[in-house]
C-alpha positions as CSV (number, residue, x, y, z in Angstrom):
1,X,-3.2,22.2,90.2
2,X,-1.5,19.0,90.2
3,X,0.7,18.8,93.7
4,X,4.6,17.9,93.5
5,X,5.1,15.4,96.1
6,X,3.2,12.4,97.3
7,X,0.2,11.9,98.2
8,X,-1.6,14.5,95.7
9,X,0.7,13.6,92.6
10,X,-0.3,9.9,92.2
11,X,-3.7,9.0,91.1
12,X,-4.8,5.8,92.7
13,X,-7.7,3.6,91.5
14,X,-9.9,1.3,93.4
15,X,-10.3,-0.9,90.3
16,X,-6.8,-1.9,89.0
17,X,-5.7,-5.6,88.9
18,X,-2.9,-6.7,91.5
19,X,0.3,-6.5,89.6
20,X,1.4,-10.3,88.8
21,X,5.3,-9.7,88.6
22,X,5.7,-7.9,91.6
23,X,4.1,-10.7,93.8
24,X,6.0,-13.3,91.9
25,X,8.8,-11.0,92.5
26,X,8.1,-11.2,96.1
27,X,7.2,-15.0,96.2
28,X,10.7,-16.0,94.5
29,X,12.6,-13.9,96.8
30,X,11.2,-15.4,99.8
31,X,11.2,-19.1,98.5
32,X,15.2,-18.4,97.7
33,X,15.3,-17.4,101.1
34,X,13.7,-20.7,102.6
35,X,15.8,-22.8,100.2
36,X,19.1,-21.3,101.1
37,X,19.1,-19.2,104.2
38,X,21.9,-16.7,104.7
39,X,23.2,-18.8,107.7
40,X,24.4,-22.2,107.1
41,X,23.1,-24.5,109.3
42,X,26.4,-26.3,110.2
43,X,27.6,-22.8,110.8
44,X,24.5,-22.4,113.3
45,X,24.9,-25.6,114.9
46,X,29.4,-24.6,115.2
47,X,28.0,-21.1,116.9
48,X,24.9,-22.0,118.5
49,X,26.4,-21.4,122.2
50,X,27.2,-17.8,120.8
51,X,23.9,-17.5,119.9
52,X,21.7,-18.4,122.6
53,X,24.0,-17.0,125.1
54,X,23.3,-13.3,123.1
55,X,19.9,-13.8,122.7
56,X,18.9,-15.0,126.7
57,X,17.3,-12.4,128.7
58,X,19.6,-10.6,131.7
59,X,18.0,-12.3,135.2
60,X,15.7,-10.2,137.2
61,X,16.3,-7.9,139.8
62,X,13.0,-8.3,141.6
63,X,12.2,-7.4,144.8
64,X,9.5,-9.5,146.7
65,X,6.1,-7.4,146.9
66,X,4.6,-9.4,149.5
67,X,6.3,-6.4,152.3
68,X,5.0,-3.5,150.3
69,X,1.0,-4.8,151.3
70,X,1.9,-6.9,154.8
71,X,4.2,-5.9,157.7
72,X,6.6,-8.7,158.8
Protein backbone atom coordinates (compact mmCIF):
# COMPACT_ATOMS: atom_id res chain seq x y z
CA UNK A 1 0.00 0.00 0.00
CA UNK A 2 1.23 3.25 -1.31
CA UNK A 3 1.56 5.78 1.95
CA UNK A 4 -0.17 9.30 1.89
CA UNK A 5 2.33 11.69 3.09
CA UNK A 6 6.04 12.07 2.46
CA UNK A 7 8.53 10.14 2.63
CA UNK A 8 6.72 6.80 1.42
CA UNK A 9 4.65 8.53 -1.43
CA UNK A 10 7.55 9.78 -3.59
CA UNK A 11 9.70 7.31 -5.44
CA UNK A 12 13.18 8.59 -5.59
CA UNK A 13 15.84 7.25 -8.06
CA UNK A 14 19.52 7.18 -7.76
CA UNK A 15 19.83 7.56 -11.52
CA UNK A 16 17.97 10.74 -12.67
CA UNK A 17 19.79 13.66 -14.30
CA UNK A 18 20.05 17.00 -12.16
CA UNK A 19 17.18 19.09 -13.32
CA UNK A 20 18.78 22.02 -15.65
CA UNK A 21 15.97 24.68 -15.13
CA UNK A 22 15.82 24.59 -11.59
CA UNK A 23 19.66 25.33 -11.21
CA UNK A 24 19.42 27.99 -13.76
CA UNK A 25 16.48 28.99 -11.86
CA UNK A 26 18.72 29.23 -8.89
CA UNK A 27 21.85 30.66 -10.66
CA UNK A 28 19.74 33.77 -12.13
CA UNK A 29 18.18 34.53 -8.96
CA UNK A 30 21.37 34.76 -7.17
CA UNK A 31 23.28 36.62 -10.05
CA UNK A 32 20.06 39.35 -9.92
CA UNK A 33 20.89 39.46 -6.38
CA UNK A 34 24.71 40.38 -6.83
CA UNK A 35 23.85 42.74 -9.70
CA UNK A 36 21.27 44.75 -7.72
CA UNK A 37 21.22 44.09 -4.07
CA UNK A 38 18.12 45.07 -2.12
CA UNK A 39 20.13 47.83 -0.25
CA UNK A 40 21.44 50.56 -2.18
CA UNK A 41 24.76 51.23 -1.52
CA UNK A 42 24.38 55.10 -1.16
CA UNK A 43 21.67 54.18 1.17
CA UNK A 44 24.31 51.94 3.14
CA UNK A 45 26.86 54.36 3.08
CA UNK A 46 23.76 57.43 4.37
CA UNK A 47 22.96 54.71 7.36
CA UNK A 48 26.08 53.04 7.96
CA UNK A 49 26.40 54.49 11.63
CA UNK A 50 22.87 52.90 12.22
CA UNK A 51 24.17 49.87 11.13
CA UNK A 52 27.29 49.09 12.75
CA UNK A 53 26.11 50.62 15.94
CA UNK A 54 23.13 47.58 15.75
CA UNK A 55 25.26 45.05 14.78
CA UNK A 56 28.45 45.67 17.60
CA UNK A 57 28.52 43.33 20.40
CA UNK A 58 27.25 44.68 24.10
CA UNK A 59 30.86 45.02 26.24
CA UNK A 60 31.73 42.34 28.59
CA UNK A 61 30.96 42.01 32.05
CA UNK A 62 33.98 39.91 33.00
CA UNK A 63 35.20 39.40 36.14
CA UNK A 64 39.07 38.80 36.51
CA UNK A 65 39.69 34.83 37.22
CA UNK A 66 43.06 35.30 38.43
CA UNK A 67 41.32 35.49 42.40
CA UNK A 68 39.22 32.40 41.87
CA UNK A 69 42.92 30.16 41.67
CA UNK A 70 45.37 32.69 43.82
CA UNK A 71 44.61 34.48 47.15
CA UNK A 72 45.59 38.20 47.18
Amino acid sequence: MRNLFPPGDREWKDHQPPRAWREFGFLLNQMKRAIKPQLALSEVLHDWSEFSRALAERPRQRTIQVTDYFEY
